[in-house]
C-alpha positions in Angstrom: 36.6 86.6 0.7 37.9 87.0 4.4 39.3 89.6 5.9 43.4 89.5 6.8 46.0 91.2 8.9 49.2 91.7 7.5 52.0 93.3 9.5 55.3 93.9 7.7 58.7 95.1 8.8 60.9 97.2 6.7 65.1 96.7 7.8 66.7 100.1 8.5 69.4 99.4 6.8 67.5 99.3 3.2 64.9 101.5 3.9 66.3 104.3 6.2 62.8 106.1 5.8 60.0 104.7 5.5 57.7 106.3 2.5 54.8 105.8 0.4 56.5 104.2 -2.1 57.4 100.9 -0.1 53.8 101.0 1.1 52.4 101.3 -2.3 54.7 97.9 -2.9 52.8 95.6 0.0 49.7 96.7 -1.5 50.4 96.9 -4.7 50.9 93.2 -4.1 47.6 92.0 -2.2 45.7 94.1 -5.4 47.9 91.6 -7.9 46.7 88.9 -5.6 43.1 90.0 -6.4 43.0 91.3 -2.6 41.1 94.7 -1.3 43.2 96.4 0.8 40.7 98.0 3.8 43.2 100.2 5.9 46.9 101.2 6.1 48.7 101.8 9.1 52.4 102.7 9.8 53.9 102.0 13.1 56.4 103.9 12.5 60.2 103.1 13.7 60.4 100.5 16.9 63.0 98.6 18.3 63.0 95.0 18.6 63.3 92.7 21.0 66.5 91.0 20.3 68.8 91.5 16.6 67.4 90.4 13.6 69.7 90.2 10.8 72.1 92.2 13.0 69.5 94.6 13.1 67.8 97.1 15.9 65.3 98.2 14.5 62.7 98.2 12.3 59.6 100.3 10.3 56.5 98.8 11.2 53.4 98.8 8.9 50.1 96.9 9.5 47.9 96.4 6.7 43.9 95.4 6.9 42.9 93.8 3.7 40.3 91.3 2.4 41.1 88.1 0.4 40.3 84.9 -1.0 42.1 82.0 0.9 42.9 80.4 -1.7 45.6 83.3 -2.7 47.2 83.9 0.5 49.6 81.3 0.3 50.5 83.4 -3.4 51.2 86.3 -1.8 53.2 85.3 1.2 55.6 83.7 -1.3 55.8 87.2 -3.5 56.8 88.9 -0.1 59.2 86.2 0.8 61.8 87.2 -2.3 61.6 91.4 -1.4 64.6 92.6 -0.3 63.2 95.0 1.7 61.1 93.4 3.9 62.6 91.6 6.6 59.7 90.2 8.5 55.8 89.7 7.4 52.9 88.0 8.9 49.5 87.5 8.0 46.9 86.6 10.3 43.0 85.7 9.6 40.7 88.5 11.9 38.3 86.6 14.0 35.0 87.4 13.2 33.9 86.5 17.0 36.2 89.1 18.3 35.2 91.9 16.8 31.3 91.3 17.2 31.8 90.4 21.0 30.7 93.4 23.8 32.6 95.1 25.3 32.8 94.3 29.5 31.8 96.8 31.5 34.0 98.2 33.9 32.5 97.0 36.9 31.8 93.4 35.8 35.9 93.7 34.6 36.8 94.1 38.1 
């Protein structure tokens, strides 16, 4: 199993407020997957960039979770037909980057 990044963005429009319940459906989804979900973390309400389905804004929810590769590809397509979700990605978490030292502040100078 490796571990995954999942970021998720709910459309104002359908979800005016974010709660547990749309939560509960991203990972209610990675456990049906056989994922582990490691850590939930909500954003909260950010603009965007530029429109996205003539949208402003979004709710944002990150999601840490561990899974076999093989399924990924499975549960990208079961977000892809929610309603509610206007953009996803999942990204693999390098293990290199979290075991690396931190600079000191002088040498970062």
């Amino acid at each position: 199993m490796r571990d995954y990044e999942i970021i998720v963005i709910f459309g104002v429009e359908r979800v005016p407020e974010l709660t547990s319940t749309h939560i509960d459906a991203v990972t209610d989804r990675i456990s049906q997957h056989n994922g582990e979900v490691n850590s939930v973390h909500s954003w909260g309400r950010r603009k965007f960039a530029y429109a996205i389905k003539r949208q402003r804004e979004g709710h944002y929810v990150l999601v840490e979770f561990s899974m076999d590769p093989a399924d990924v590809g499975a549960l990208e397509n079961s977000l892809r037909i929610s309603e509610d979700i206007m953009r996803f990605l999942v990204v693999r978490e390098d293990e290199d980057a979290r075991a690396a030292p931190a600079v000191p502040a002088e040498a970062a100078r």
